[in-house]
C-alpha positions in Angstrom: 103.3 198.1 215.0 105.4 194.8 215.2 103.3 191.9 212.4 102.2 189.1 215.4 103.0 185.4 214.8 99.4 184.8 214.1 98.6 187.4 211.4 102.5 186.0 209.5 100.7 183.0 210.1 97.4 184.1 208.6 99.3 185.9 205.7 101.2 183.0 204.7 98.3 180.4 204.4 95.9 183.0 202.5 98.9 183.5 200.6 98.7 179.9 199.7 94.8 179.8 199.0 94.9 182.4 196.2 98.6 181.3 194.5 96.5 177.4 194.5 99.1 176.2 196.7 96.8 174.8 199.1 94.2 173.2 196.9 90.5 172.8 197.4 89.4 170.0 199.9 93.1 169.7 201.1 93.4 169.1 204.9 95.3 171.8 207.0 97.4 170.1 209.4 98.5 172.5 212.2 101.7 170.8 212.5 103.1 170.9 209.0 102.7 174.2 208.7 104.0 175.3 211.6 107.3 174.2 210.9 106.9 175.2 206.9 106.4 179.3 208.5 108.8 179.2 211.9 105.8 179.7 214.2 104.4 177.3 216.8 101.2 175.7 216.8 99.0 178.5 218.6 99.8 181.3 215.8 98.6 178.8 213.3 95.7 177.6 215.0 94.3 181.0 215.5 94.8 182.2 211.5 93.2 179.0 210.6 90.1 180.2 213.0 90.4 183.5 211.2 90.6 182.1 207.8 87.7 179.7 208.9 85.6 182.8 210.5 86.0 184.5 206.8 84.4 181.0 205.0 87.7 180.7 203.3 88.4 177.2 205.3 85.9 174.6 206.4 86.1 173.0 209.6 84.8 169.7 210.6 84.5 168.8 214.0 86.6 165.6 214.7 87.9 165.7 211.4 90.3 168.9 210.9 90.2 172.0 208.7 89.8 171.7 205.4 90.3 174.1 202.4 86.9 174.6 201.5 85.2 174.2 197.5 83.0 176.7 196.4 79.9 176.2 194.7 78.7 177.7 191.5 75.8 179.4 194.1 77.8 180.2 196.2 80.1 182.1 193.8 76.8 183.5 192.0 76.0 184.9 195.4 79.6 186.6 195.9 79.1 188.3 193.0 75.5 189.4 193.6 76.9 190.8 197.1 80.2 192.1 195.2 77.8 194.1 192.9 75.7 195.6 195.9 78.6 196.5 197.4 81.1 197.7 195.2 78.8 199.8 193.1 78.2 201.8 196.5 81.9 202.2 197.4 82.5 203.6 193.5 80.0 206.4 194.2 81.2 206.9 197.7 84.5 207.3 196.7 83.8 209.9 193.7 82.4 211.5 196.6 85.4 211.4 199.1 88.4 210.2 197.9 91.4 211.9 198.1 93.3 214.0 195.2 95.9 211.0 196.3 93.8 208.1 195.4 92.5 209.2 192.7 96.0 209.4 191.3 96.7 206.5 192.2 93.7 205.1 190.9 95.1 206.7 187.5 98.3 204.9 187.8 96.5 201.7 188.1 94.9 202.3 185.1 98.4 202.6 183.2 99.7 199.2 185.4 96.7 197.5 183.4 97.4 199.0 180.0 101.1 197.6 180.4 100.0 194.2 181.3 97.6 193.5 179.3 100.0 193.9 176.2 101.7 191.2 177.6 98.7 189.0 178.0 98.1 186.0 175.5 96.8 182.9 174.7 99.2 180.9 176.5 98.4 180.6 180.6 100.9 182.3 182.4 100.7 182.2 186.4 103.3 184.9 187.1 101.5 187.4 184.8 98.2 186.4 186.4 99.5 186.8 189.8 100.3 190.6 189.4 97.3 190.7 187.4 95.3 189.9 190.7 97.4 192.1 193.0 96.7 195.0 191.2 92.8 194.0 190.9 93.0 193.4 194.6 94.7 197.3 195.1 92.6 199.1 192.1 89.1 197.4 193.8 90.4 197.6 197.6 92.3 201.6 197.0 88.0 202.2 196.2 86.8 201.5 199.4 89.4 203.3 200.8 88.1 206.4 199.0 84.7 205.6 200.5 86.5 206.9 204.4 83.5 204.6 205.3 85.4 202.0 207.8 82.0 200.4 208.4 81.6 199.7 204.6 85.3 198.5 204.0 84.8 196.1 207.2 82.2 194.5 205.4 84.1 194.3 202.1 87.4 192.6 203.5 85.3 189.1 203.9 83.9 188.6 200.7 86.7 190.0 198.9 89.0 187.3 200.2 86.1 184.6 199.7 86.1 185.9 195.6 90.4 186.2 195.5 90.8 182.2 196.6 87.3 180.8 195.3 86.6 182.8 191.8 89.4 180.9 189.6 91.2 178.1 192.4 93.6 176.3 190.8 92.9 177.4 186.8 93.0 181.4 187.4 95.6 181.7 184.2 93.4 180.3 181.8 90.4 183.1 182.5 92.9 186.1 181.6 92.2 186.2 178.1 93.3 189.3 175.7 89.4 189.9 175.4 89.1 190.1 179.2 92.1 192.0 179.8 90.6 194.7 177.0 87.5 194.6 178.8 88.7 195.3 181.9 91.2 197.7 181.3 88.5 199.6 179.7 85.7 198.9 182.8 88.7 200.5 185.2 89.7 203.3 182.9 85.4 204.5 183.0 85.4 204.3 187.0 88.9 205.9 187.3 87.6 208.6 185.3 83.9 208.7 186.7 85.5 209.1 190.2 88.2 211.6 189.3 84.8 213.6 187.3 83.2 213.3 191.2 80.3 212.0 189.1 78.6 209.2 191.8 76.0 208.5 189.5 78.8 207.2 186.5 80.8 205.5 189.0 78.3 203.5 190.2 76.6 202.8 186.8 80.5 202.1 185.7 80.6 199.9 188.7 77.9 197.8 188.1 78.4 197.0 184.5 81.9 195.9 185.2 81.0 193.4 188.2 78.2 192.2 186.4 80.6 191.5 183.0 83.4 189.6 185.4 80.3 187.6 187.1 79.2 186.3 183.4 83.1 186.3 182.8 83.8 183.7 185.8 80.0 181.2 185.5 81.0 180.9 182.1 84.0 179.7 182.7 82.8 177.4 185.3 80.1 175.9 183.4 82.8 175.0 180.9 85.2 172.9 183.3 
């Protein structure tokens, strides 16, 4: 099926959310990005209703949309609803997924041994951005697994809320060798607790590891 104007439209501003490119507070003016993606103003308007509709953007009657600024409670309350429901979708998917995903779930795992050897002390945006991609595939390939379309429905929101809020504008300086160990490890124990069919692991796995990034990322906070 042929990508509409309005979902390029949607891509390429939630593209901009989670590289920092639009920054927090910043007004969205229909026009100017219009002409920045090639589209007209109706495509636009309708993925900033999207993007609005998934609390990624804040809209203010009178005044225009607006990228909106998380709150540390509201990104202690992603995580608490990040926990609920990824620690189902790991036992689900030891359940059902797919010889398939769990190989590719493997393969992940080695993607994150090879870059976090390249991780250091020193910020580095690019190596953060394919950091996040294959967070975003590794977390997103689990509720896949789950074949629960219901579940994954529910996921898509607050997973987009956590890519563009968790880290905004200073995500390079939160991958630190220690995190990158820690996670590689968390990922390598649910890979392996799925691939063992064992729901009980996965979702202990599970829990442990959102619970670790949520300490991870109000740390972090608290210290900016």
């Amino acid at each position: 099926m042929a990508e509409t104007l309005s979902e390029r439209a949607y891509k390429n501003i939630r593209r901009e959310l989670i590289s920092g490119g639009l920054k927090p507070g910043e007004q969205l003016v229909s026009r100017n990005l219009a002409e920045r993606y090639g589209v007209s103003l109706a495509p636009v308007r309708e993925a900033i209703g999207r993007l609005a509709a998934e609390g990624l953007i804040d809209h203010v009657p009178g005044s225009g949309s607006f990228v909106r600024t998380i709150s540390k409670q509201d990104l202690y309350e992603l995580f608490v609803l990040r926990e609920a429901l990824e620690t189902c979708a790991a036992g689900e998917a030891a359940m059902n997924a797919h010889p398939a995903e769990i190989e590719e779930l493997e393969y992940l795992c080695h993607k994150f041994d090879r870059l976090a050897a390249k991780v250091t002390d020193s910020p580095n945006q690019d190596l953060m951005d394919e950091w996040v991609d294959a967070e975003e595939r590794f977390h997103g390939l689990l509720f896949e697994a789950t074949k629960n379309s219901l579940l994954q429905r529910v996921a898509n929101m607050y997973r987009s809320q956590i890519q563009v809020f968790e880290v905004q504008r200073t995500r390079p300086l939160i991958l630190t060798p220690e995190i990158a160990e820690s996670t590689v490890i968390g990922h390598r124990e649910i890979a392996e607790a799925v691939r063992q069919r064992d729901a009980e692991s996965a979702r202990s796995r599970m829990s442990h590891h959102i619970r670790q990034g949520r300490q991870t990322i109000m740390s972090f906070f608290a210290n900016q």
